[in-house]
Residue frames as a rotation matrix with the C-alpha (Angstrom) as fourth column:
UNK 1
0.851 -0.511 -0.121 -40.87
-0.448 -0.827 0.340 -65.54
-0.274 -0.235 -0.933 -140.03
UNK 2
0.713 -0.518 -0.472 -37.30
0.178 0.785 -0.593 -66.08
0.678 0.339 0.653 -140.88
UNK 3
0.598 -0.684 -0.419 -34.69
0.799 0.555 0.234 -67.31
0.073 -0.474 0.877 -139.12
UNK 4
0.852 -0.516 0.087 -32.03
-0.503 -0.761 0.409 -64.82
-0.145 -0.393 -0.908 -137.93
UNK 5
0.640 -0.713 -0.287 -28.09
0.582 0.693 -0.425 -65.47
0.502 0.104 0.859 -138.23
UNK 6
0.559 0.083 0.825 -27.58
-0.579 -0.673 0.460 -63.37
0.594 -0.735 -0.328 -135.47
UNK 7
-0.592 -0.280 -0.756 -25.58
0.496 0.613 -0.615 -65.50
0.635 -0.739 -0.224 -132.84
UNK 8
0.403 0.627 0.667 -27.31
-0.467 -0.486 0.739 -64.87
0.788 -0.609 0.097 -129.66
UNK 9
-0.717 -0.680 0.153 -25.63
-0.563 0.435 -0.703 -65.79
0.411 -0.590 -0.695 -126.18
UNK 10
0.632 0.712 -0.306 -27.73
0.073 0.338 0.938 -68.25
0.771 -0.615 0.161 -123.84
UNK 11
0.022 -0.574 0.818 -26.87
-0.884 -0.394 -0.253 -67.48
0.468 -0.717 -0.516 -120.58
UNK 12
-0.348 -0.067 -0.935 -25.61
0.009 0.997 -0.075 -70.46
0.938 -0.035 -0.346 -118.66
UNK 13
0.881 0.459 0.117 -27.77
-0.096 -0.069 0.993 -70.95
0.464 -0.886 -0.017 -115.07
UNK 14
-0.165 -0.812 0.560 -25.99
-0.485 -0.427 -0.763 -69.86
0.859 -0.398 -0.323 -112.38
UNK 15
0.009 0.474 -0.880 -26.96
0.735 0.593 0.328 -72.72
0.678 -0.650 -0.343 -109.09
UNK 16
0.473 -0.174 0.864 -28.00
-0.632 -0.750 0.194 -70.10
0.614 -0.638 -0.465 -106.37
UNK 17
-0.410 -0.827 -0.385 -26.49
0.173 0.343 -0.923 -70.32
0.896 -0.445 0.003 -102.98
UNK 18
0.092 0.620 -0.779 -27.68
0.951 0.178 0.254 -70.32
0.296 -0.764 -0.573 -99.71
UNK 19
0.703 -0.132 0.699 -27.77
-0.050 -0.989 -0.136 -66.20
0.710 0.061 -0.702 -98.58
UNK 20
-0.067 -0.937 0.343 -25.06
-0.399 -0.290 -0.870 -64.85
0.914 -0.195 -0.355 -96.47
UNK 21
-0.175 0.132 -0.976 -24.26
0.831 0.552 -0.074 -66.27
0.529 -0.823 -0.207 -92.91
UNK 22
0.656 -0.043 0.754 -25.36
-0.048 -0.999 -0.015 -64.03
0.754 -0.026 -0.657 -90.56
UNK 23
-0.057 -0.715 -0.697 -22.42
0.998 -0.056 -0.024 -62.44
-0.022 -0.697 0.717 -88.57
UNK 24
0.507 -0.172 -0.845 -20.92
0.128 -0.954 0.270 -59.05
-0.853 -0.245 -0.462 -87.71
UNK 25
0.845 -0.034 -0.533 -20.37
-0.438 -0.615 -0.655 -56.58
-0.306 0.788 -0.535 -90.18
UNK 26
0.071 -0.911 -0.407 -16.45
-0.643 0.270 -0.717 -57.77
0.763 0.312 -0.567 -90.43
UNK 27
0.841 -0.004 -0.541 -14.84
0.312 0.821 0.478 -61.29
0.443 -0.571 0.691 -89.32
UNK 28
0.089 -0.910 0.404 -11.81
-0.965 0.022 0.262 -60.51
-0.248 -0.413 -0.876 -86.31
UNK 29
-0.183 -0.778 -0.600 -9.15
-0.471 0.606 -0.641 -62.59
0.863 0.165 -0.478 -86.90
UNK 30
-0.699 -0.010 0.715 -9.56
-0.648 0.431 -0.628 -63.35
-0.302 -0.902 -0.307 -82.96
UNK 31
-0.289 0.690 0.664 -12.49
-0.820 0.178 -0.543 -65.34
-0.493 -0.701 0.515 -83.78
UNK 32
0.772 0.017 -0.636 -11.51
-0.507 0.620 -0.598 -67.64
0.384 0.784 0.487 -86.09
UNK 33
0.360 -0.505 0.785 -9.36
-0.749 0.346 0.566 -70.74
-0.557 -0.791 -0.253 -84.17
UNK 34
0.619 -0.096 0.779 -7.05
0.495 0.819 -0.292 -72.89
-0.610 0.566 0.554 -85.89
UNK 35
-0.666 -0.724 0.179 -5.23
0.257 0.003 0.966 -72.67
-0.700 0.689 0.185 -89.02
UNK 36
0.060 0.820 0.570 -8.59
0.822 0.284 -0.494 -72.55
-0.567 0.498 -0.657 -90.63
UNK 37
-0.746 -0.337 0.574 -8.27
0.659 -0.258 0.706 -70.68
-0.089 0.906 0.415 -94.16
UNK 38
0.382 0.921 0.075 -10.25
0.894 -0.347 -0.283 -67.69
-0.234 0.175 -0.956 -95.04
UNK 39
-0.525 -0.309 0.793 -10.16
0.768 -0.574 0.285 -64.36
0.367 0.758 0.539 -97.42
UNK 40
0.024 0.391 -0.920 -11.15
0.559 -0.768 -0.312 -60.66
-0.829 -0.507 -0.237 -95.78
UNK 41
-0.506 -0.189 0.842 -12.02
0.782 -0.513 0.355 -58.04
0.364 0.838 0.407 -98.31
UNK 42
-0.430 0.096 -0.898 -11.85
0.624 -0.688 -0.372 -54.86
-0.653 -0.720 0.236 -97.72
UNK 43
0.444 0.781 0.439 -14.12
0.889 -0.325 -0.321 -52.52
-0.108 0.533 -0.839 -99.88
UNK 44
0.681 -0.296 -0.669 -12.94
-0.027 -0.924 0.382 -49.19
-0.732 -0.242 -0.637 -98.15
UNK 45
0.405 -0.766 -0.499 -9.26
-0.539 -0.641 0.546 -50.03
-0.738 0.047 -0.673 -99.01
UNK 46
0.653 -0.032 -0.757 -9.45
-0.727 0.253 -0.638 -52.57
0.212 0.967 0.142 -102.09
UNK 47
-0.150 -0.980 -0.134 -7.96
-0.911 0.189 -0.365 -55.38
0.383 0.068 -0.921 -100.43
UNK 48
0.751 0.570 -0.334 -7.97
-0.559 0.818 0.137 -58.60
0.351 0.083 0.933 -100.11
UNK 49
-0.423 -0.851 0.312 -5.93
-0.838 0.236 -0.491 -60.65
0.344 -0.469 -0.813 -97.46
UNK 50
0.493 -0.015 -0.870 -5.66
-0.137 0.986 -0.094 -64.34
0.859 0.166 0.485 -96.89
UNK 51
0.056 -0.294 0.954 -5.53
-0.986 -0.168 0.006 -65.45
0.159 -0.941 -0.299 -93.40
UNK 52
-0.114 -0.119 -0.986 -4.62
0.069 0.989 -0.127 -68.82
0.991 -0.083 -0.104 -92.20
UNK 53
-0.126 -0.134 -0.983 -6.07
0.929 0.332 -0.164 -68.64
0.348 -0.934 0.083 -88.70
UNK 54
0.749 0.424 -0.509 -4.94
0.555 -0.821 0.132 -65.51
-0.362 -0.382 -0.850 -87.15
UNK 55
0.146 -0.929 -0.339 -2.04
0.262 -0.294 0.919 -65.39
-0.954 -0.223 0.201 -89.23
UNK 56
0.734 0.426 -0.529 -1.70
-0.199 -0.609 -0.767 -63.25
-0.649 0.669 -0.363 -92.47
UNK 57
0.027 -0.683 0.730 -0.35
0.559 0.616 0.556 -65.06
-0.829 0.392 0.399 -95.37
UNK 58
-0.892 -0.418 0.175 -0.99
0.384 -0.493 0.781 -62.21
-0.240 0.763 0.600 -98.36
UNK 59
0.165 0.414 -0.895 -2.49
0.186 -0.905 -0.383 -59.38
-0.969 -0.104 -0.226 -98.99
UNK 60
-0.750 -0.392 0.533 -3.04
0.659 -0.366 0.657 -57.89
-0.062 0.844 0.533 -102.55
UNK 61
-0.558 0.569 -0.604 -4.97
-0.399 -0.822 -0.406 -55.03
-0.728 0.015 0.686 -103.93
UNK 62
-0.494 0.684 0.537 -8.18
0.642 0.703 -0.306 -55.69
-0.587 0.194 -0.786 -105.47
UNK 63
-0.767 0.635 -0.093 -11.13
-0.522 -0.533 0.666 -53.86
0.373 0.559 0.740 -107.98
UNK 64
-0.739 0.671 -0.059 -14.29
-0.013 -0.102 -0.995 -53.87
-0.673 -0.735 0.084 -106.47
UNK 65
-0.041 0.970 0.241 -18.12
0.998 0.048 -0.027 -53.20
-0.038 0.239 -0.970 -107.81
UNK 66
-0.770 -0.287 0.570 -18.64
0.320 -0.946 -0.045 -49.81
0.552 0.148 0.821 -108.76
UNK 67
-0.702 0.637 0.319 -21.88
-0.675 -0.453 -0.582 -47.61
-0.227 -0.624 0.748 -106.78
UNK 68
0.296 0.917 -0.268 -24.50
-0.953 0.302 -0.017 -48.75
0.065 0.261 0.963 -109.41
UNK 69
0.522 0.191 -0.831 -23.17
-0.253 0.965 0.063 -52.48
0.814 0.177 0.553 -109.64
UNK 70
0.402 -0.213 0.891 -21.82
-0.908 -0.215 0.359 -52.93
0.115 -0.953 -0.280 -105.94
UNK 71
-0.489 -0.604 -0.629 -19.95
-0.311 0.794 -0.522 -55.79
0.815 -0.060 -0.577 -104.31
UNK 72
0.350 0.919 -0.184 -22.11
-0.180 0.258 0.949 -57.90
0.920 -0.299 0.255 -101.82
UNK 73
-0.175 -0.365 0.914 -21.63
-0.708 -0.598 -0.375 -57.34
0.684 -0.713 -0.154 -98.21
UNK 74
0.821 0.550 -0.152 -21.79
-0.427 0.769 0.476 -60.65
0.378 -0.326 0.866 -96.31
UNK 75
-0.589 -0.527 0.613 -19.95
-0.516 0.829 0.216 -63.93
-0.622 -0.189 -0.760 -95.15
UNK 76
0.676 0.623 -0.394 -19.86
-0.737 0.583 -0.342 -66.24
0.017 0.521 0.853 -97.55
UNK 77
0.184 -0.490 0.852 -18.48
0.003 0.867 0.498 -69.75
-0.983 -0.089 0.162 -98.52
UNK 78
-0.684 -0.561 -0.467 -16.40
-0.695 0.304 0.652 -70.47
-0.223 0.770 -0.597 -101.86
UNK 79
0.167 0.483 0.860 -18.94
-0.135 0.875 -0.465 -73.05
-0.977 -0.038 0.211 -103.48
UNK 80
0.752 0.025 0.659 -17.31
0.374 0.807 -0.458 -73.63
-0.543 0.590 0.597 -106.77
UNK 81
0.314 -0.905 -0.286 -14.13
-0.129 -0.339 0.932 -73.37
-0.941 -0.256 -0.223 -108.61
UNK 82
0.835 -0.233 0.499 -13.46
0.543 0.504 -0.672 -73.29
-0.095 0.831 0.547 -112.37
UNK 83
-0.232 -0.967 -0.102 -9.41
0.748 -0.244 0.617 -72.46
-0.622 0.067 0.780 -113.68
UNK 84
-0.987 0.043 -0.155 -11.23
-0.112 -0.876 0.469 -70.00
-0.116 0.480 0.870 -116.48
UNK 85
-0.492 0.845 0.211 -14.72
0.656 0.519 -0.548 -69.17
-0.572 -0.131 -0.809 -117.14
UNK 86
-0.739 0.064 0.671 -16.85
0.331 -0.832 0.444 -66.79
0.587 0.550 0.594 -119.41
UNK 87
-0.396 0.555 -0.731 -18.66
0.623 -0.423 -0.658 -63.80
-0.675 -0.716 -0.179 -117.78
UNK 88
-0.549 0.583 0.598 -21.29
0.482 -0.364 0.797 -61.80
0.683 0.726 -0.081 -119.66
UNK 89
-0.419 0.492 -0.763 -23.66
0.642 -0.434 -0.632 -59.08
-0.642 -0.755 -0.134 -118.55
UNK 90
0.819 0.572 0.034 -25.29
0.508 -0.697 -0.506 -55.89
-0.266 0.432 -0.862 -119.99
UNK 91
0.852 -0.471 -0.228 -22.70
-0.523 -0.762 -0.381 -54.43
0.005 0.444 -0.896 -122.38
UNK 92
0.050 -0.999 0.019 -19.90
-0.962 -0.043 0.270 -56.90
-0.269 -0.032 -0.963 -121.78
UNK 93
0.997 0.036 -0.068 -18.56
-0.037 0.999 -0.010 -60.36
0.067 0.013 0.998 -122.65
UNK 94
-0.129 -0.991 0.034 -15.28
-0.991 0.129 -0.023 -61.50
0.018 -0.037 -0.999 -121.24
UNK 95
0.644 0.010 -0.765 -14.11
-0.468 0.796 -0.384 -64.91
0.605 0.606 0.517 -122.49
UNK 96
-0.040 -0.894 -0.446 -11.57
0.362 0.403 -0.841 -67.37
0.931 -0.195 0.307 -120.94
UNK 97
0.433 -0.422 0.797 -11.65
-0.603 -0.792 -0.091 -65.33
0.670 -0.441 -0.597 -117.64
UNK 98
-0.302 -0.696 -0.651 -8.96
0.191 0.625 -0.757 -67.30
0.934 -0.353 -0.056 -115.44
UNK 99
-0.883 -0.037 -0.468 -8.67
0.454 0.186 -0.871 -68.81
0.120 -0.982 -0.148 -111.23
UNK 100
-0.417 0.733 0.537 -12.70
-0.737 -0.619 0.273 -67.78
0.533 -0.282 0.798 -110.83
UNK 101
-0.830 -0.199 -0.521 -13.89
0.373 0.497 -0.783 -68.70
0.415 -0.844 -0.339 -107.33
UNK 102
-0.247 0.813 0.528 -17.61
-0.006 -0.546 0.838 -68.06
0.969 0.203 0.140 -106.98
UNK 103
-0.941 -0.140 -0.309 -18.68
0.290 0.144 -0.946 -67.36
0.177 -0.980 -0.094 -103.52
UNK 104
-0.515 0.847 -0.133 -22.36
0.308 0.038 -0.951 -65.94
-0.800 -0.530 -0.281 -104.03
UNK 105
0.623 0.723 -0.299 -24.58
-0.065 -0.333 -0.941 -66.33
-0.779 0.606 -0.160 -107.01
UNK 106
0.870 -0.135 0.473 -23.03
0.491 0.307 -0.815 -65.38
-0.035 0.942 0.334 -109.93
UNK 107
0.751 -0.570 0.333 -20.09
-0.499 -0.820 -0.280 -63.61
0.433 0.044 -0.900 -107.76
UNK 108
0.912 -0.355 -0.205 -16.88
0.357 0.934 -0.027 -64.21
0.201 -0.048 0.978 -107.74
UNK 109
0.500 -0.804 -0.321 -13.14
-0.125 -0.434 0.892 -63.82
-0.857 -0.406 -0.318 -106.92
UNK 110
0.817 -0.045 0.574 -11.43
0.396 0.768 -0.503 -63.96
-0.419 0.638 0.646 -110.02
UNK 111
-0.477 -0.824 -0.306 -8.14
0.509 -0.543 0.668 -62.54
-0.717 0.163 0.678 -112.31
UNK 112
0.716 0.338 -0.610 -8.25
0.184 -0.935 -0.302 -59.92
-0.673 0.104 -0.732 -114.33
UNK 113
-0.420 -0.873 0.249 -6.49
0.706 -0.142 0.694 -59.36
-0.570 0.467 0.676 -117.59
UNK 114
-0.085 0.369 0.925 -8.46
0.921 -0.325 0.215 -56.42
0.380 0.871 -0.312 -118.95
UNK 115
0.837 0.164 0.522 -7.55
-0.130 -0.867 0.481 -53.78
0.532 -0.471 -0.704 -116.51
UNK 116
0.216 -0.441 -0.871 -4.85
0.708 0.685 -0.171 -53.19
0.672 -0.580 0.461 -113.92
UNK 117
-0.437 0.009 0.899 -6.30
-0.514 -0.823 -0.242 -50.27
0.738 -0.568 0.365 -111.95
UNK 118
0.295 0.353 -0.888 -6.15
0.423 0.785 0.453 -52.06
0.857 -0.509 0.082 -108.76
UNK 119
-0.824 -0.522 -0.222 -6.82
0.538 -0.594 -0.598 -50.51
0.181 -0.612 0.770 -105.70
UNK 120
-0.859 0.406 -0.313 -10.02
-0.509 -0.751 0.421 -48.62
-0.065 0.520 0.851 -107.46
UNK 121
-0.165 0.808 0.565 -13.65
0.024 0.577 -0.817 -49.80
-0.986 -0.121 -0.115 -107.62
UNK 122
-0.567 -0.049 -0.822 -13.70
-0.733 -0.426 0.530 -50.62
-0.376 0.903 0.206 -111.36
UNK 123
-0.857 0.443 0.263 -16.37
0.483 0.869 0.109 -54.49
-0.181 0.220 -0.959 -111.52
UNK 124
-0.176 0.967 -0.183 -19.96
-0.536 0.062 0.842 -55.39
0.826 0.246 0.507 -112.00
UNK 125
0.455 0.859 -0.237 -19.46
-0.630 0.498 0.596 -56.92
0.630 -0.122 0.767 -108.70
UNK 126
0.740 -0.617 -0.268 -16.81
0.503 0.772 -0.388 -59.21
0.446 0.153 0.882 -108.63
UNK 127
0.779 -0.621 -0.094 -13.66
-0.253 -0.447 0.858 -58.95
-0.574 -0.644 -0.505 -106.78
UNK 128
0.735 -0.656 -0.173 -10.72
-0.260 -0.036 -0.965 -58.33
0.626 0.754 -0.197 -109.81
UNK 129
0.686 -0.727 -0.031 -7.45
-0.009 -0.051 0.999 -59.43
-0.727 -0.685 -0.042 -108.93
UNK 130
0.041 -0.862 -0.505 -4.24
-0.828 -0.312 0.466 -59.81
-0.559 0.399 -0.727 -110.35
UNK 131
0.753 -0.108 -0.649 -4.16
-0.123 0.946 -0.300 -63.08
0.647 0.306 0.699 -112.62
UNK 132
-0.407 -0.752 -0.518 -1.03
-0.053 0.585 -0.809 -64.11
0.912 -0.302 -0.278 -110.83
UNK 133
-0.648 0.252 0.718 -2.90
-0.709 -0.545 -0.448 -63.13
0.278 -0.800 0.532 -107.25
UNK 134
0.249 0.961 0.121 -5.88
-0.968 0.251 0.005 -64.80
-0.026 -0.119 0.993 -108.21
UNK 135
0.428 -0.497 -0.755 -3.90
-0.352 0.678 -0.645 -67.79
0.833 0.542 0.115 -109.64
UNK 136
-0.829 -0.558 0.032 -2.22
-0.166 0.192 -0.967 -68.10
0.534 -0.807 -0.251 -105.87
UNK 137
-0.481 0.714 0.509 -5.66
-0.811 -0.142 -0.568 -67.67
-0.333 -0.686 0.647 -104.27
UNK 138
0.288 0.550 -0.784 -7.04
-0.901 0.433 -0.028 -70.27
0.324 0.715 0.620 -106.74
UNK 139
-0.269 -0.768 -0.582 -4.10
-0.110 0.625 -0.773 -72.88
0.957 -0.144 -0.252 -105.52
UNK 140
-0.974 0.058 0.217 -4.28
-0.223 -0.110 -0.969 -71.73
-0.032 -0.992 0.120 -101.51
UNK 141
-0.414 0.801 0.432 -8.36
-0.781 -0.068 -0.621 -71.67
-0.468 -0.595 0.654 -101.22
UNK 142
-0.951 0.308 0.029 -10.62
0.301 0.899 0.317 -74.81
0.071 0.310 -0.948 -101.24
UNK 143
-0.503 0.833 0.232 -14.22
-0.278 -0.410 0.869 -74.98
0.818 0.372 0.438 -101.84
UNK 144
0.481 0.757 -0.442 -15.88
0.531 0.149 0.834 -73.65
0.697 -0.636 -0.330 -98.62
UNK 145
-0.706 -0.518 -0.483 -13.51
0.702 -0.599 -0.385 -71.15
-0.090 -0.611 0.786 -97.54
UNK 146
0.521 0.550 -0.652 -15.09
0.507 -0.815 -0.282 -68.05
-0.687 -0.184 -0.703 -95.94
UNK 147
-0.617 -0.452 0.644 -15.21
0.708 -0.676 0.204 -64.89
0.343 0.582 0.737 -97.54
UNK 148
0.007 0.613 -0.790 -15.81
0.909 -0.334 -0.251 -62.27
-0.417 -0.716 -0.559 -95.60
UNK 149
-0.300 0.020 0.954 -16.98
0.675 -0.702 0.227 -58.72
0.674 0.712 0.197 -97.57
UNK 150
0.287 0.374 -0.882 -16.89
0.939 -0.294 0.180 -55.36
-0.192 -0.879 -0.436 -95.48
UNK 151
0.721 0.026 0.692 -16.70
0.425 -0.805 -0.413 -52.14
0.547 0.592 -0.592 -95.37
């Protein structure tokens, strides 16, 4: 046979993670002591708010997972951090994508320069933010902050 000059992507492995922690559906602020850092998303209302304890430090609006590609529903832990990464899937390739903060599998917090209907469920998954948003969240969270996904 002959060769192809096709390009073809190889996908790059993705290290799993350990599955979600179990807890209640959503983390109360009450129950988190300390200063201790951690990121609430809200599904319902597209938002995403950075808590430092029991005290809210910022709040932006967010893009979700749509029905068919959803946003996972859990507690999880930040376990790696790159400043830009590429993301690829069925039908897309986004290059460069900036401040991505994976928290489970191949999901991630991350900016967002190819949309800016925030607010709206518009991912594969992922929680879209603002590049500047994400770019603050990227700065503020270390690897092993919660993230806590809820309806």
């Amino acid at each position: 046979s002959t060769p192809t000059l096709t390009p073809t992507l190889t996908p790059r492995p993705v290290l799993p993670t350990a599955p979600p922690l179990p807890s209640p559906a959503t983390l109360s602020p009450l129950s988190v002591h300390g200063n201790v850092r951690w990121i609430d998303v809200d599904l319902t209302h597209q938002t995403l708010t950075a808590y430092e304890g029991q005290t809210v430090v910022r709040t932006t609006l967010v893009s979700t997972g749509l029905p068919r590609t959803p946003t996972p529903v859990g507690l999880y832990r930040i376990w790696i951090k790159l400043r830009y990464d590429d993301m690829s899937g069925p039908g897309y390739y986004l290059p460069n994508v900036p401040y991505v903060m994976y928290f489970y599998r191949s999901y991630s917090l991350h900016g967002t320069y190819w949309h800016s209907n925030f607010g709206h469920p518009m991912s594969h998954g992922c929680v879209n933010l603002p590049t500047s948003e994400a770019e603050w969240l990227f700065n503020w969270a270390e690897v092993g902050t919660l993230v806590n996904i809820h309806y």
